[in-house]
C-alpha positions in Angstrom: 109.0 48.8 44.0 110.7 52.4 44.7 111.9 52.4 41.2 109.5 52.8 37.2 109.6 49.6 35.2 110.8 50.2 31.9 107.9 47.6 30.5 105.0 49.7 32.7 103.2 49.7 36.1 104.1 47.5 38.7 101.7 45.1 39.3 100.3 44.7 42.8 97.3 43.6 45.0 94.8 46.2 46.4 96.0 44.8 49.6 99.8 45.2 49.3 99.3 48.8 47.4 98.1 49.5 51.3 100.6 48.2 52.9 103.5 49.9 50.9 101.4 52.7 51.3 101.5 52.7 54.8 105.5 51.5 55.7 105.9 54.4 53.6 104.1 56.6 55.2 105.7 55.7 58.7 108.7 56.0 57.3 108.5 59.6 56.1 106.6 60.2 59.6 109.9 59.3 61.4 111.5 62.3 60.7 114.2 60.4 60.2 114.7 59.9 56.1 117.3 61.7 54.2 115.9 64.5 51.6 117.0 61.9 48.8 115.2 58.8 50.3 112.0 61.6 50.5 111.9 62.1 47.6 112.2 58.4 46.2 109.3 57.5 48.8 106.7 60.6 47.7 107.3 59.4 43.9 106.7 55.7 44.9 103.9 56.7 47.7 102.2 59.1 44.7 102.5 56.6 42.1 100.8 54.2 45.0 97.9 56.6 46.2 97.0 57.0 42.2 96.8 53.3 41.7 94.6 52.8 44.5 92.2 55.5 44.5 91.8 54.6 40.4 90.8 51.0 41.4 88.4 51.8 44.4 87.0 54.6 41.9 86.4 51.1 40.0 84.9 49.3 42.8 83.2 51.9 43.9 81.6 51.9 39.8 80.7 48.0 40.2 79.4 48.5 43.5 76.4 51.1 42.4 75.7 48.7 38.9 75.1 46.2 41.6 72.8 48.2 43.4 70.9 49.0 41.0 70.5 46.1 39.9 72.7 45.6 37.1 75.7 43.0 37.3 73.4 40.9 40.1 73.4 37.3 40.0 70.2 36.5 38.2 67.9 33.9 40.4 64.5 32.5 39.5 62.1 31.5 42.0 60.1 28.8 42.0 57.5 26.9 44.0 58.5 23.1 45.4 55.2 21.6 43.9 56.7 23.5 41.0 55.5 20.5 38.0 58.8 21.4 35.8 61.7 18.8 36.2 64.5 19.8 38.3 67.3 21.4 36.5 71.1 21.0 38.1 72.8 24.1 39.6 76.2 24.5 39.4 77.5 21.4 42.2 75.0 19.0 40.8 72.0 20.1 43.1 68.2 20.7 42.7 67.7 24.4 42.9 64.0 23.6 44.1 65.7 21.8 47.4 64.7 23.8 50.0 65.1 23.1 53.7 62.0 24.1 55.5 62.4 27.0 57.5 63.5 26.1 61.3 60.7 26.6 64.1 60.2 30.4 64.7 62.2 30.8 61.2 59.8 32.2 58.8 62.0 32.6 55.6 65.5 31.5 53.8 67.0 34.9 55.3 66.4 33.7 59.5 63.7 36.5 59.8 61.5 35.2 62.7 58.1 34.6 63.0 57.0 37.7 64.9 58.9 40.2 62.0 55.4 43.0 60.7 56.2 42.7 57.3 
């Protein structure tokens, strides 16, 4: 991974980007690493920190669509005396199949009974 790909970026997981990140970081904290071996772990560390901040700038994008409401998982509500036939959800289940709420469960979400609004 300390060396450029002649075909283009080296592909890697959010996850193990932070890991390299961080062995590489320890490494250059141990004061220990020859000026060579710096130098080969700031170009792959750089090339690392630029990867990763680009795709959380990305997530980070995709995150606010989704809060404001773009990119949501669209749901319809409907009532159980609801006269319409059932249609299958994805797994082969009526959408309309509700379990009643449990005692001193008011709603889907667990809110109790006893919540003002």
């Amino acid at each position: 991974m300390s060396s450029s790909s002649p075909e283009g970026p080296i592909a890697v997981s959010f996850e193990a980007g932070m890991a390299r990140l961080e062995e590489i970081s320890r490494e250059l904290d141990s004061g220990e690493t020859s000026l060579d071996r710096t130098i080969e772990l700031m170009r792959e560390g750089k090339g690392l920190e630029q990867a990763l901040r680009a795709y959380l700038d990305r997530a980070a994008e995709r995150l606010t669509a989704i809060e404001q409401g773009e990119m949501a998982t669209l749901y319809e509500i409907v009532s159980i005396a609801d006269p319409r036939p059932a249609q299958e959800a994805p797994g082969g289940h009526d959408p309309r199949a509700v379990p009643p709420p449990a005692p001193g469960q008011d709603d889907l979400f667990g809110a109790p009974d006893d919540v003002p609004f």
